[in-house]
N, C-alpha and C positions, 0 to 999 in steps of 0.2 A: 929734609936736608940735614945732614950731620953736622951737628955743634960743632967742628972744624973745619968746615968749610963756609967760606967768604958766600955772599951772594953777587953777584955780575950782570945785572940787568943784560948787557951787549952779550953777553952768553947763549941768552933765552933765542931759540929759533923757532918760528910758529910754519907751517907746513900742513899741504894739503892733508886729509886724510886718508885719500887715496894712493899717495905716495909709501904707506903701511900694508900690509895683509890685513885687512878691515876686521877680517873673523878675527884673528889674532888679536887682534886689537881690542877688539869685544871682547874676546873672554878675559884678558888682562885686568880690564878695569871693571867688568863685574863682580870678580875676583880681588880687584883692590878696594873695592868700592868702599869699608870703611878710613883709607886713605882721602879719599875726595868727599864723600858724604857723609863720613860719622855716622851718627847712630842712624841715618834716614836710609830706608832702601830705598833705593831708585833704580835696585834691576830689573824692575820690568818698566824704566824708560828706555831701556838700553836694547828693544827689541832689533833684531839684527838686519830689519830695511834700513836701518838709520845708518849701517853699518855698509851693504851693498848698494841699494839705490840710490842713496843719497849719501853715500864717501864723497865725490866731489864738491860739496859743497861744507863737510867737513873739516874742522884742523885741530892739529896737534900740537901742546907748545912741551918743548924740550928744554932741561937745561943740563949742559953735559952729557947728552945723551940720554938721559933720564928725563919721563915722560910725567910733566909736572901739571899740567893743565889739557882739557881738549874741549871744544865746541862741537857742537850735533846740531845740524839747521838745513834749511833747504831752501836753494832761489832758484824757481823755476821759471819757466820762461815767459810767464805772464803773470802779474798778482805782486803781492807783495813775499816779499822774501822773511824767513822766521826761523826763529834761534828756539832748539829745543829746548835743551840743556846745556851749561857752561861749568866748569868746575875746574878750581885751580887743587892740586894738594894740599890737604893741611898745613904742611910745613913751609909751604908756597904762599900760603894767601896774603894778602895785603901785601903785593910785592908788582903788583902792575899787570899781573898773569890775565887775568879775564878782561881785563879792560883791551889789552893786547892780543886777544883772542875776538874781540868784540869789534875793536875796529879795522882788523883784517878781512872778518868777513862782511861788517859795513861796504867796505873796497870793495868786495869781492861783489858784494850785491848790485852795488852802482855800475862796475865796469860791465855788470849783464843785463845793466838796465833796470832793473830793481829802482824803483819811486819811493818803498816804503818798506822798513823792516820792522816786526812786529814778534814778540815774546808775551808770554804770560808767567803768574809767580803766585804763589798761594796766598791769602789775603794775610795772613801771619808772618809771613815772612818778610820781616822789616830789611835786613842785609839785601834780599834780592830788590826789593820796592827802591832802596836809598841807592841802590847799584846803579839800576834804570833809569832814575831820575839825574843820576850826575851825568850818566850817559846821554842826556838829552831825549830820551824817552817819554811822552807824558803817558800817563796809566789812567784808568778807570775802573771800578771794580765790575765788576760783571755778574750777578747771580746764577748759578746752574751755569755756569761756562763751561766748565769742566766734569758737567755730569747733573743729575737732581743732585739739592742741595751741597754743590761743590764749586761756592764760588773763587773767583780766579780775576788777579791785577793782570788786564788785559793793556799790554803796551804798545806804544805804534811811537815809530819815528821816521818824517819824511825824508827823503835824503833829497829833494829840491834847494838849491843853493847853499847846502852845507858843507 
């Protein structure tokens, strides 16, 4: 965001990710990627099913038109529903962006019947663990989750009476 411009929470619009050219979209932000990720690559989380099969289950959060945040997850029609990746801009973060991305697709998960949404986070990564946890998330660490010797904060939240 430019050092002259105000920030507007009521601004921010989050939006399927389908309602975008999904491919377009992808290559955007593997292209921006140190925008949202810094020094972390995370282009080959951004493979391009997340982009076509699972766009609907997708969003994008905007501010002025400018693509500031997006979520990648999927809820399908039986199981639990699960957040790939979430990422607000740098310039964006600690401004509400993910948490507003998180619990739109929360919504989105319940209204398709979804019981449970479920993410994982790398066992170092204190921001995503403390994210989760305010999110009402509990976690577990899980060994070899993510591969031999790659364990991974395996999170689950029920959405029963919440």
């Amino acid at each position: 965001m430019a050092d002259n411009q105000t920030f507007d929470a009521s601004q921010v619009s989050i939006r399927p990710l389908d309602e975008v050219d999904a491919l377009e979209l992808r290559d955007f932000l593997v292209a921006a990627q140190k925008d949202f990720w810094g020094d972390r690559d995370l282009s080959h989380d951004h493979d391009p099913y997340w982009f076509r099969q699972f766009a609907a289950s997708g969003l994008v959060a905007r501010f002025r038109n400018e693509i500031v945040g997006y979520l990648l997850g999927v809820i399908p029609l039986e199981g639990p529903a699960y957040v790939h990746l979430v990422a607000a801009r740098k310039d964006f973060r600690h401004r509400g962006i993910g948490r507003r991305l998180y619990l739109e697709f929360i919504k989105m998960a319940r209204e398709k019947g979804a019981a449970e949404v479920q993410a994982t986070a790398d066992q170092d990564n204190s921001e995503a663990i403390s994210f989760h946890s305010s999110m009402g998330f509990e976690g577990e660490l899980i060994a070899d989750y993510g591969g031999p010797d790659s364990p991974r904060v395996f999170f689950s939240r029920f959405l029963n009476g919440d």
